[in-house]
N, C-alpha and C positions, 0 to 999 in steps of 0.2 A: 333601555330595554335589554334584559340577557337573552343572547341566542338561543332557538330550539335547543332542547337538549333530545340527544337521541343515546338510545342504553345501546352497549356493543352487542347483548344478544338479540336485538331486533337486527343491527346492522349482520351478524350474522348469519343470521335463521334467512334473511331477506338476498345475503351472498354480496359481492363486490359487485357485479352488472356488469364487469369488463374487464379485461389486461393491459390496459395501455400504461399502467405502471409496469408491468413488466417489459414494455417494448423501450419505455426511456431507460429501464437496469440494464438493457441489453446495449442502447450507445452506449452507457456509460462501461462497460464490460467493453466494449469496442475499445474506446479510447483506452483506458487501464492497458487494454493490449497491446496498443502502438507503443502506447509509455514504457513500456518493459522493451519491448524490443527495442527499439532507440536507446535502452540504458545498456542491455547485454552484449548489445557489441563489442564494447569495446574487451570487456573480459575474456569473448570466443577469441578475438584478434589480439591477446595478449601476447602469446608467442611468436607470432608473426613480427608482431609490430615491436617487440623488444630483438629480433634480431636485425630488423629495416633498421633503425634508428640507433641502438644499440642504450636502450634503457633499461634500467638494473630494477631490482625490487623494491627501492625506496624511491626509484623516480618513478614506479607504477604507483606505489603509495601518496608519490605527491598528487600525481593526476586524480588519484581518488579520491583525495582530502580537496582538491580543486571542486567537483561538483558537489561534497558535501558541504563544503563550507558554503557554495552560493547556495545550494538547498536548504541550510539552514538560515538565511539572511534572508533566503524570498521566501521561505513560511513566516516571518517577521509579519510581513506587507501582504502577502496573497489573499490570508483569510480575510484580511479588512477591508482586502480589493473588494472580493468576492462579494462579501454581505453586503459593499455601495452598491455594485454594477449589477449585481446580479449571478442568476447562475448560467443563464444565456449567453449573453454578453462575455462572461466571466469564463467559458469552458472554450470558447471561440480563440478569446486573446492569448489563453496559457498553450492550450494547442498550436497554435502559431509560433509561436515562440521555442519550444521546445523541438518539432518537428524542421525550422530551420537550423537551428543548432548542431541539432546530431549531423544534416546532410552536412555542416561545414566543417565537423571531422576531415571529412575528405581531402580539405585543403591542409590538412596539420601532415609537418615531415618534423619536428621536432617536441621535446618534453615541454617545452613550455607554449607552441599550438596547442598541444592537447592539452595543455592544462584549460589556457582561455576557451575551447572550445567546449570542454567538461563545465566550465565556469557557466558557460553559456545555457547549457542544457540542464543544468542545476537550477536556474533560476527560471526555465520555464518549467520543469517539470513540479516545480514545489508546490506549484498551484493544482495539481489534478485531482487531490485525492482534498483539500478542503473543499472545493468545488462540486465533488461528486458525493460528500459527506453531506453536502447542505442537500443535494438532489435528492438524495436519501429522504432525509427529514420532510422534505416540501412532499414527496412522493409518494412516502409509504406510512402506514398506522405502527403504532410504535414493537408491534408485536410482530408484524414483519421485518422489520428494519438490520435485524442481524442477518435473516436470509439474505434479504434483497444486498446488504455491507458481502454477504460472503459472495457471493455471487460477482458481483462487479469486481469486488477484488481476485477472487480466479483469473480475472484477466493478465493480472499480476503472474501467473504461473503460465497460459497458453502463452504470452509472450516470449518467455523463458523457455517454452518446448519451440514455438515456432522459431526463434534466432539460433538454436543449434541446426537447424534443419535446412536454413535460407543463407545465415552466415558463411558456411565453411565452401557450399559450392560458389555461391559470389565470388569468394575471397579465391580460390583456386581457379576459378575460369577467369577471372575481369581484375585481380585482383585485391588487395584489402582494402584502400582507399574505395574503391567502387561498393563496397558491402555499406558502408555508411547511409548509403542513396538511397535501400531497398523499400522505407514503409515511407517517405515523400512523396507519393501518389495514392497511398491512403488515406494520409491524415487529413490530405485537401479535401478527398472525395466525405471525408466524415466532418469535417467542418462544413461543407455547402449543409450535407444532411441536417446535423444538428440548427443549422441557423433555420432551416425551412421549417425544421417538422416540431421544434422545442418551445413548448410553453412552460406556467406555472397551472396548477392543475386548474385554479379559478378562472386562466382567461382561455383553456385548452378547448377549443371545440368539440374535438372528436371525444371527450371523456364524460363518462356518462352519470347525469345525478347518484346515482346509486351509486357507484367507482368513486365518486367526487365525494360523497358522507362517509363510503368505507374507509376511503383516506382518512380524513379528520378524526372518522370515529364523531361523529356529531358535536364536537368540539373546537369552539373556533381560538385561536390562541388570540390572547389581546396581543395587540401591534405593542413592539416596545423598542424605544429608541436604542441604538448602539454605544454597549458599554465603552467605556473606556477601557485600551489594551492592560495598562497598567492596571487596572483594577479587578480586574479577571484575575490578579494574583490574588487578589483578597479571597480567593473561594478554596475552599482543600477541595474540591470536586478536579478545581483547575489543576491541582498539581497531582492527584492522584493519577488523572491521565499524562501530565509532562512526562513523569517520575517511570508511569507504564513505559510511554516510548521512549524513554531515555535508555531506560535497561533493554527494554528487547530488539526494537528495530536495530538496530546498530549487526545483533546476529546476522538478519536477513540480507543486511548489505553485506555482511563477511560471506555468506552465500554467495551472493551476486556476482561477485568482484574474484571472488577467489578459487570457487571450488572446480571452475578448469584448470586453473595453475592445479591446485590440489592432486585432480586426477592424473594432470599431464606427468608430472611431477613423482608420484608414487606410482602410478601404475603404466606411466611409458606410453602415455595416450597419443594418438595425433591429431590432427584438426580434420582429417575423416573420418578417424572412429571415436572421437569427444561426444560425439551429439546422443551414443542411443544410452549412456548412465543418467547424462544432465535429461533428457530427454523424459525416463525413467522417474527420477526425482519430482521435477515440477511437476509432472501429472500428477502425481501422488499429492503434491502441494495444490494443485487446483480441488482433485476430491476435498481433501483437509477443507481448505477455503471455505467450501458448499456444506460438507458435513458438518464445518464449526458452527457456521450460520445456524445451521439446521439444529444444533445438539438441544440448544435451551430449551426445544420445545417438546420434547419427555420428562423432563422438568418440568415446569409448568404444567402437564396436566397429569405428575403427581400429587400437586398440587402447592408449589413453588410459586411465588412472585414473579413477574417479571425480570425486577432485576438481579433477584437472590438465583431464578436461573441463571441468568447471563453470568454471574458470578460463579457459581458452578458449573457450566461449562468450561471458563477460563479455567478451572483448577483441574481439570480432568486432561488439556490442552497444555499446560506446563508441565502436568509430571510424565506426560508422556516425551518431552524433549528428554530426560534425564538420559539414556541411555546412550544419547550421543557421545557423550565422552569416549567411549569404548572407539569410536572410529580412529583414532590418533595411533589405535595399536593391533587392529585389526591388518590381517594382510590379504585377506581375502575382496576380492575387488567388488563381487556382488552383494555380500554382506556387508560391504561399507555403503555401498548405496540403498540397500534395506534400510540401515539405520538412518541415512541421509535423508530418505524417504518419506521414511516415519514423523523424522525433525519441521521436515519441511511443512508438511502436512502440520503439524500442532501447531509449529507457528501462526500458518494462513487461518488456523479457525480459533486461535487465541487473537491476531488481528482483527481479525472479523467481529468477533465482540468486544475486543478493545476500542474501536474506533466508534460504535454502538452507544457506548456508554457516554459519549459527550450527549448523543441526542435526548439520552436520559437523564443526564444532567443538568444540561441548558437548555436555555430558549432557543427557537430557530433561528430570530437573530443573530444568536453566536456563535451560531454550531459549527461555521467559515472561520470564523477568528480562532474561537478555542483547538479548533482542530489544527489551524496552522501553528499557534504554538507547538503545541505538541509534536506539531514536524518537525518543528527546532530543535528542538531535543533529539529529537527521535535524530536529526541528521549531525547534530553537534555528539551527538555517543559515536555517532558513523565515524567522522570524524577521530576520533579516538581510534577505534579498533583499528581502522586502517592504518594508522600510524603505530600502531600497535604489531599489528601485519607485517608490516614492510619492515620496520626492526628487528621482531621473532623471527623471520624467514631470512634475514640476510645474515643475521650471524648466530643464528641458534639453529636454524635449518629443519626447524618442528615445527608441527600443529598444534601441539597436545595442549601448551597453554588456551590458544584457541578454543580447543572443542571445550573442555573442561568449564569454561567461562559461560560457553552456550549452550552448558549443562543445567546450569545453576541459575542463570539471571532471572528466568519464568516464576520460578517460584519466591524467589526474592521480592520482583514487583508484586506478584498475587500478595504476598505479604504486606506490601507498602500500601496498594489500593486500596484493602478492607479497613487498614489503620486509618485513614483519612479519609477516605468514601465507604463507611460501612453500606450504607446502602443504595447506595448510589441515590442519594434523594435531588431532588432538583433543586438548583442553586437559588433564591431567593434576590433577584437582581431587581433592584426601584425602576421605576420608568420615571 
């Protein structure tokens, strides 16, 4: 017997009946946050911590290539965790994992502590963002799903404004080993949370019939067993997204990682007046995040596709990176965080419907796996630049190769994706 079918404009006209999808985009915005903080550390304490120990730019760049390379080994395994255990189960154990990690920073006095301790924090954090991609899919109608993507990933950028703001007084009153400690009594307090209040929407009590058909859209997806990892290559849907995160993430980790050296470095920063450029930037990257989410949907009701918006939005979100090049030669300090700005912001809502398009291409099944691929990439390009990084800075003593690069890759991938996922159609997988 086929399930009720219910049309989207009755689901419309009749409204959602509740927000409790918006209160699980809100943990998962939580968690995202803690995840950024626990990674930004170490970049605010880069100065500090290369004059403690007395580490050069390519032993920062090995520590870096440290958690990319576990970040890219545990998106291997995380997505496939995920889709067995769950998303429950699944956001509990990566959270643990991650949030011990960063606190045993504290214990590293040498380049190769921090490496294993980067190691460490690399492989739990690979899991946050398959986990919270499948939460997506389980959560929201397909038409929400880039808000709801932009939205949880801002947390990605409040993290990034709150660790300039917490970091540099820890580090100057208790010193820098003690700044590693600061979000270890949050992550606990949102792990109890999450394990009490987290269902799937069909065993959720508090969610309301009406909430519960808006989700689906009247649509019950048939159950379908889990692909094989290797077989997921067989799809260009799969590699259009690998190929997205391979080019562009790799930027936002040269973000991450770098752009305090960056400022400290060209504009004579200290670790008390670092916080209010970066500070500046990531907010500007959080709007981006929410306004990217948000863009598709003026598309669409000019009367665009779903996913021929998503795709135009991405293109409006790459070429606005373009002008970052100019920062390499810029001497003006607030005009280089304008453009910094600007970058950051395109990236977060070209993410945001990057990450989108797996749920548009796969099953819910996969949406954990295929997305941890893609972290692989996404972390093995990291991978790369960092190394890249630490060579250009140690004996060329520039940027410019840098920006130039994270001028240009947006539109490159935008070019790759259409070639192999013109339309972003759903992948055809057997049960």
């Amino acid at each position: 017997m086929q399930p009720e079918q219910t049309s989207e404009t009755d689901i419309e006209s009749s409204g959602p009946g509740g927000n409790m999808r918006w209160t699980i985009c809100a943990l998962l915005f939580a968690a995202t946050t803690l995840n950024y903080m626990d990674r930004m550390v170490i970049g605010l304490l880069k100065p500090s911590i290369q004059h403690s120990i007395g580490m050069s730019e390519l032993g920062y760049a090995y520590v870096v290539d440290a958690f990319q390379a576990a970040y890219a080994l545990g998106m291997l395994f995380m997505g496939r965790f995920i889709d067995r255990v769950g998303t429950r189960i699944g956001y509990m154990v990566v959270m643990a994992i991650w949030s011990l990690s960063a606190m045993g920073h504290a214990l590293a006095n040498t380049v190769l502590e921090f490496g294993i301790a980067r190691f460490s924090l690399g492989l739990g954090e690979s899991g946050n963002f398959p986990v919270a991609i499948k939460t997506i899919s389980e959560w929201f109608p397909q038409k929400e799903r880039s808000l709801a993507t932009g939205i949880f990933n801002s947390g990605t950028n409040l993290g990034a404004i709150l660790a300039p703001l917490a970091v540099p007084w820890v580090a100057e009153h208790y010193g820098w080993h003690s700044a590693f400690l600061i979000t270890g009594i949050f992550s606990a307090t949102w792990i109890v949370v999450w394990f009490s209040y987290f269902r799937k929407p069909s065993e959720h009590s508090r969610l309301t019939p009406s909430e519960r058909a808006y989700i689906t859209e009247g649509i019950v997806e048939a159950p379908t067993p889990a692909t094989s990892w290797f077989k997921l290559f067989a799809f260009r849907q799969a590699w259009a997204f690998v190929i997205g995160k391979f080019l562009t993430d790799p930027i936002w980790w040269f973000y991450l990682f770098w752009l305090p050296s960056y400022f400290t470095t060209k504009f004579h920063l200290t670790l008390s007046t670092l916080g209010t450029p970066l500070i500046i930037v990531y907010t500007a990257a959080t709007v981006g995040s929410i306004f990217g989410g948000w863009l598709p949907t003026p598309f669409r009701k000019a009367g665009m596709s779903v996913t021929r918006a998503r795709k135009s939005a991405m293109l409006v979100c790459a070429c606005a990176v373009v002008p970052i090049f100019l920062v390499a030669y810029l001497q003006n300090e607030w005009a280089c965080v304008g453009l910094l700005s600007l970058a950051t912001a395109a990236h977060q809502g070209w993410s945001a419907n990057l990450f989108t398009t797996v749920s548009d291409m796969f099953p819910r099944s996969e949406v954990a796996s295929v997305t941890g691929i893609g972290g692989t990439a996404g972390a093995a390009g990291g991978v790369v630049i960092a190394s890249a990084a630490g060579f250009i800075l140690q004996y060329l003593h520039t940027y410019a190769p840098l920006f130039f690069v994270a001028a240009s890759v947006y539109l490159v991938a935008w070019v790759m994706i259409t070639l192999l996922a013109p339309g972003l159609k759903k992948a055809e997988i057997e049960a």
